[in-house]
MDTraj code that builds the backbone (N, CA, C; nanometers):
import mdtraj as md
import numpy as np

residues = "UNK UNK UNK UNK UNK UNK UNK UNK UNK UNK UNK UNK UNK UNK UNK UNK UNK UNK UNK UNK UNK UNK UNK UNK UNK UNK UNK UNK UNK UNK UNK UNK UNK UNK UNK UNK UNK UNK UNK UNK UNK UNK UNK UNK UNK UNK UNK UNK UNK UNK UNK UNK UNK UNK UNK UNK UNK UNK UNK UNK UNK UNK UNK UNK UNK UNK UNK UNK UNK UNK UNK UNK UNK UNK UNK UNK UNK UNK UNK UNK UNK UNK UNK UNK UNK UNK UNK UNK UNK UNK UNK UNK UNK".split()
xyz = np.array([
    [-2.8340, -0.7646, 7.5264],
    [-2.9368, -0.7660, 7.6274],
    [-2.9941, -0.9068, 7.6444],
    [-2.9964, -0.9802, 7.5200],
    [-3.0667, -1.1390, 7.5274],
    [-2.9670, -1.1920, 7.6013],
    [-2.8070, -1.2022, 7.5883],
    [-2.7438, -1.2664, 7.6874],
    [-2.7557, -1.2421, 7.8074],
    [-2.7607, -1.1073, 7.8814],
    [-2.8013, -1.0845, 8.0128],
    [-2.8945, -1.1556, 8.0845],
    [-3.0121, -1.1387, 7.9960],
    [-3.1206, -1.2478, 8.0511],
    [-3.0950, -1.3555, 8.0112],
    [-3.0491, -1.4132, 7.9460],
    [-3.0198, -1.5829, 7.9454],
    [-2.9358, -1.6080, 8.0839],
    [-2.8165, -1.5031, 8.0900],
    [-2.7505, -1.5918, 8.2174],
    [-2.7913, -1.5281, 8.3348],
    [-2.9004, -1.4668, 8.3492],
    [-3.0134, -1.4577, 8.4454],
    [-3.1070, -1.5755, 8.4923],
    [-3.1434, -1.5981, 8.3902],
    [-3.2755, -1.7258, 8.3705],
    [-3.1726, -1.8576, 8.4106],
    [-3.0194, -1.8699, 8.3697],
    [-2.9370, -1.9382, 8.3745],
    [-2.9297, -2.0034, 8.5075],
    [-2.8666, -1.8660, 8.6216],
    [-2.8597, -1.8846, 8.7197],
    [-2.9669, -1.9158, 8.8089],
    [-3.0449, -1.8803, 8.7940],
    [-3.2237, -1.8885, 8.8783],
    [-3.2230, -2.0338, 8.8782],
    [-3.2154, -2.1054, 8.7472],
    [-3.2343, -2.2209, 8.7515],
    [-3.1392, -2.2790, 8.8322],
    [-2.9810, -2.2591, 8.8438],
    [-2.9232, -2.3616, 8.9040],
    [-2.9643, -2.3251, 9.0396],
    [-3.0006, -2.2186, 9.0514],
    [-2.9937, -2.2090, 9.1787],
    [-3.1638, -2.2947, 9.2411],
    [-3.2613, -2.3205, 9.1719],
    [-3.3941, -2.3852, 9.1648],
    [-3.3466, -2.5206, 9.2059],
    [-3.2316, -2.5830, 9.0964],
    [-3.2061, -2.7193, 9.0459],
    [-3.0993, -2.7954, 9.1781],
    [-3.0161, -2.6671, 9.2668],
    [-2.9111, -2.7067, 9.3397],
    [-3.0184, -2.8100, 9.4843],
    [-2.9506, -2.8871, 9.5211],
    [-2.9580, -2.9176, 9.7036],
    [-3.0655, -2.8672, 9.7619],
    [-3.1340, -2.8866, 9.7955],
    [-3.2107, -2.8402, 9.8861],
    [-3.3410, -2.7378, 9.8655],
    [-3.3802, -2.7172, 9.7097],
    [-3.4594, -2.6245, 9.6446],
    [-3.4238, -2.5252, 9.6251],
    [-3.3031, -2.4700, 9.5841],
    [-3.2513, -2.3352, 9.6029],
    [-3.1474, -2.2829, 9.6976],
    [-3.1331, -2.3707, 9.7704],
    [-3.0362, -2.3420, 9.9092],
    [-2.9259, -2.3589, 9.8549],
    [-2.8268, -2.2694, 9.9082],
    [-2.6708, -2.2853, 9.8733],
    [-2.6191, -2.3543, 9.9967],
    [-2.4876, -2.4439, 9.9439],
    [-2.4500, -2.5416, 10.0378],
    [-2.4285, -2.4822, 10.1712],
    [-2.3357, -2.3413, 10.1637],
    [-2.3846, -2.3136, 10.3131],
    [-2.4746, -2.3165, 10.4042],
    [-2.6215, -2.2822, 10.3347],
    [-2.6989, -2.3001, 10.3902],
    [-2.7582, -2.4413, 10.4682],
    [-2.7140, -2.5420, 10.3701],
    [-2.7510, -2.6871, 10.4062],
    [-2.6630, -2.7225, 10.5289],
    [-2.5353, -2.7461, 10.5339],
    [-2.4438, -2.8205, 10.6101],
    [-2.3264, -2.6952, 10.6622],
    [-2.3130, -2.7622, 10.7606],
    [-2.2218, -2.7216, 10.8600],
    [-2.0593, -2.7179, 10.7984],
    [-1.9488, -2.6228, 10.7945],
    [-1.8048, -2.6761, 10.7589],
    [-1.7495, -2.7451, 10.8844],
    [-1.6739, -2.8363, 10.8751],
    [-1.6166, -2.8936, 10.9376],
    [-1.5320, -2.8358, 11.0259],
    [-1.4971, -2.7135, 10.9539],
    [-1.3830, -2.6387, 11.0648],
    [-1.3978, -2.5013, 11.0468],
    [-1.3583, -2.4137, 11.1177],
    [-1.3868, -2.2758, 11.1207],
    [-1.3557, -2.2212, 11.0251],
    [-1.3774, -2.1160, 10.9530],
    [-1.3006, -2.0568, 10.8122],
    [-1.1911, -1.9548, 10.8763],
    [-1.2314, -1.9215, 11.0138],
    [-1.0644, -1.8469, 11.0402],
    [-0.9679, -1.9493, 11.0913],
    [-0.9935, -2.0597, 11.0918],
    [-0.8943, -2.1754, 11.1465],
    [-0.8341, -2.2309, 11.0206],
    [-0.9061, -2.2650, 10.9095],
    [-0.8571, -2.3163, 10.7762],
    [-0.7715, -2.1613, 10.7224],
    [-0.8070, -2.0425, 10.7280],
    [-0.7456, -1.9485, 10.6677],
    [-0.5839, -1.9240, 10.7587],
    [-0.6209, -1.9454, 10.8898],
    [-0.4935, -1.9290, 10.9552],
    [-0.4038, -2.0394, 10.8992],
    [-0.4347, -2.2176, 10.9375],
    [-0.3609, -2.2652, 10.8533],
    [-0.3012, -2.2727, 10.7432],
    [-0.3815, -2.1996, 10.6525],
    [-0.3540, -2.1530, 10.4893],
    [-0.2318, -2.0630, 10.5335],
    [-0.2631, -1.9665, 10.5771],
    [-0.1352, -1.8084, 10.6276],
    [-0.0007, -1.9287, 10.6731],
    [-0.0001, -2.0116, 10.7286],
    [0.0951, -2.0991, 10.7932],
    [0.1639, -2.1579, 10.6726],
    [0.0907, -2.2367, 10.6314],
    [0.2209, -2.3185, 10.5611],
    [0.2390, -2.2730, 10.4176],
    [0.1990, -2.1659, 10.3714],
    [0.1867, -2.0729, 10.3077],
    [0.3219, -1.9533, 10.3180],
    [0.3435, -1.9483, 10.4054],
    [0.4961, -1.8807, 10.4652],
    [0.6304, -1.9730, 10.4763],
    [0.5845, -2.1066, 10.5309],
    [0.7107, -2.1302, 10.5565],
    [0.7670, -2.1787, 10.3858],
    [0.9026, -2.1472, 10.3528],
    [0.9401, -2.1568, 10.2893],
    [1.0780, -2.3205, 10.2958],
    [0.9999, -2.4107, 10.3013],
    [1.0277, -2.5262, 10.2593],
    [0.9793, -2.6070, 10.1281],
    [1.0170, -2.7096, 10.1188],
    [0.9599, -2.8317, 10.0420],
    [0.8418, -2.8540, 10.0699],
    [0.7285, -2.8794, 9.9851],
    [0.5932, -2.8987, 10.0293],
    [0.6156, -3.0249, 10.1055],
    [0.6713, -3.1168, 10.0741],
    [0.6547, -3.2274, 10.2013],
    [0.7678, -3.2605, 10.3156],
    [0.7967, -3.1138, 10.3245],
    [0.8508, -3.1143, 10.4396],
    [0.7873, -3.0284, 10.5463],
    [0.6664, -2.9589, 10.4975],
    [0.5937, -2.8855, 10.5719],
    [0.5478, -2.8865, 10.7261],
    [0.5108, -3.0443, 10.7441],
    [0.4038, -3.0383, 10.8526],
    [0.4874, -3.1345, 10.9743],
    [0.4095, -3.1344, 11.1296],
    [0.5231, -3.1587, 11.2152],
    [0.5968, -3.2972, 11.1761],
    [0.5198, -3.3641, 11.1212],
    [0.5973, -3.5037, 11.1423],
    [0.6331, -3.5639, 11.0456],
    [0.6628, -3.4739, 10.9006],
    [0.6672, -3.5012, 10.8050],
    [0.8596, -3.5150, 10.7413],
    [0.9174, -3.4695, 10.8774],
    [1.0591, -3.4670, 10.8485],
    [1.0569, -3.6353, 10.9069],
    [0.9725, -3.7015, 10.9753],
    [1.0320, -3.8581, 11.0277],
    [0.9698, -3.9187, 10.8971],
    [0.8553, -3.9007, 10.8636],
    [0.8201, -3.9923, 10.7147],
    [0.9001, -3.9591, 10.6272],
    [0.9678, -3.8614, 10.6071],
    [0.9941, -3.8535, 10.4653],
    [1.1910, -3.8483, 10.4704],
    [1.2228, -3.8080, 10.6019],
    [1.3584, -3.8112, 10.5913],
    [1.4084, -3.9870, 10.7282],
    [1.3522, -3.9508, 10.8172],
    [1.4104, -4.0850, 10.9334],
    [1.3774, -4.2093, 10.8755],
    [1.2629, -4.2686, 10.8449],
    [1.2030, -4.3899, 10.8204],
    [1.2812, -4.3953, 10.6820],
    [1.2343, -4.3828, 10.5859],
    [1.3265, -4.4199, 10.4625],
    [1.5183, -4.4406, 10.4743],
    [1.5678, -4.3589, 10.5509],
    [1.6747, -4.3556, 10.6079],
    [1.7273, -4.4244, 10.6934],
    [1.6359, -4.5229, 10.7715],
    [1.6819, -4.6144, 10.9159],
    [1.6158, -4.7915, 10.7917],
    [1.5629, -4.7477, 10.6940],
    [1.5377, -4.8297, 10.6095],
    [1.6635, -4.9103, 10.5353],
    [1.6977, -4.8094, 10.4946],
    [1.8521, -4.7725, 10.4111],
    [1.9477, -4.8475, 10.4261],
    [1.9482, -4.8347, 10.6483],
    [2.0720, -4.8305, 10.6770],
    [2.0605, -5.0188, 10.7064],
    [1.9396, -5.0390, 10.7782],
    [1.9279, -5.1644, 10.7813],
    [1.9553, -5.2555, 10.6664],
    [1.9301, -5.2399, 10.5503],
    [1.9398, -5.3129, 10.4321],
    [2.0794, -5.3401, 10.4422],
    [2.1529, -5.1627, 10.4211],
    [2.3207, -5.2080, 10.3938],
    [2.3186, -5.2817, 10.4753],
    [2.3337, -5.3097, 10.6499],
    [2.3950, -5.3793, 10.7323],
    [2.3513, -5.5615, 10.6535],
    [2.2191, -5.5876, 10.6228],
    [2.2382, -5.6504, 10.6401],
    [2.3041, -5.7217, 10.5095],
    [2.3036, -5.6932, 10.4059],
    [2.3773, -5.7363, 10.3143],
    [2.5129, -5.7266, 10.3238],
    [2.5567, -5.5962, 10.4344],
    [2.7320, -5.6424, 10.4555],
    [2.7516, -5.7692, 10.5588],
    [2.6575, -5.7779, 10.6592],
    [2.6434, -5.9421, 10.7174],
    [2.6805, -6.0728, 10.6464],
    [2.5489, -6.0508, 10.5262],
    [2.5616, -6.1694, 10.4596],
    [2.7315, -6.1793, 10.3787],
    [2.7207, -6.0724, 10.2761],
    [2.9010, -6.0681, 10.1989],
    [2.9973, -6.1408, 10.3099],
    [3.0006, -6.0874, 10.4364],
    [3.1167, -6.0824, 10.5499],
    [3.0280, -6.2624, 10.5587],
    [2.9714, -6.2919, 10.5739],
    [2.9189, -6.4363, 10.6380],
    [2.9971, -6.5135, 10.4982],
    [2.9368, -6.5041, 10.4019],
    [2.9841, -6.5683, 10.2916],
    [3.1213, -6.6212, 10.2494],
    [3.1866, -6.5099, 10.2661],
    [3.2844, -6.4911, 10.2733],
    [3.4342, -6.5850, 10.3650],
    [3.3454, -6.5667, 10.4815],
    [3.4573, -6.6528, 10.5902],
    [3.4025, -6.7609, 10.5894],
    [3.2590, -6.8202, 10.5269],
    [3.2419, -6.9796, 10.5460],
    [3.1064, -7.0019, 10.6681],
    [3.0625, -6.8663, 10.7310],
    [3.0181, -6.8616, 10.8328],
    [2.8556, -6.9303, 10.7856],
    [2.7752, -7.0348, 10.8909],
    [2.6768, -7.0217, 10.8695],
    [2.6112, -7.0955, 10.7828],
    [2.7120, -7.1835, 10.6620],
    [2.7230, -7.2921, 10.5729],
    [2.6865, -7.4367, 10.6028],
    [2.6019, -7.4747, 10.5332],
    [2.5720, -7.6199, 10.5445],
    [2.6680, -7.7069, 10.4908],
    [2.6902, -7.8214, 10.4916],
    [2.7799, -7.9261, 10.4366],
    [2.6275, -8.0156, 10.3622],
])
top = md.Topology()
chain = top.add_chain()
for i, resn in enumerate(residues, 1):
    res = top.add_residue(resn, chain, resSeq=i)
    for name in ("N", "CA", "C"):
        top.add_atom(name, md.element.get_by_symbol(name[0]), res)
traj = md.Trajectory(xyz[None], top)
């Protein structure tokens, strides 16, 4: 029974000690976004059954195109240079 009322007296207080004299954060501030808009998004990517970072629309060009057009540029240009080297091309005296 003493624990009951301790985490009675417990809570009273945080709730005394929180933001605003007692106010719970809802009460203080506004959410930023609707809770059926964050829950729908939750239901969304929550289903699709991918890679977490392949989830979202534009996350197949960050994570698969750009690293990949990265790639390709490098090889080219190091087969440039080999192929330049090679035939003499481009050489100072």
């Amino acid at each position: 029974m003493a624990a009951a009322a301790r985490m009675r007296s417990y809570r009273w207080n945080m709730n005394q000690s929180s933001v605003g004299g007692g106010k719970w954060m809802s009460e203080i501030e506004t959410p930023f976004r609707p809770r059926e808009k964050l829950l729908e998004k939750q239901k969304f990517y929550q289903s699709i059954h991918k890679h977490t970072y392949l989830k979202g629309p534009y996350d197949k060009l960050t994570s698969v195109a750009i690293p990949a057009a990265l790639a390709a540029s490098c090889l080219f240009l190091i087969g440039r240079g080999i192929y330049n080297m090679s035939h003499g091309i481009g050489k100072k005296e």
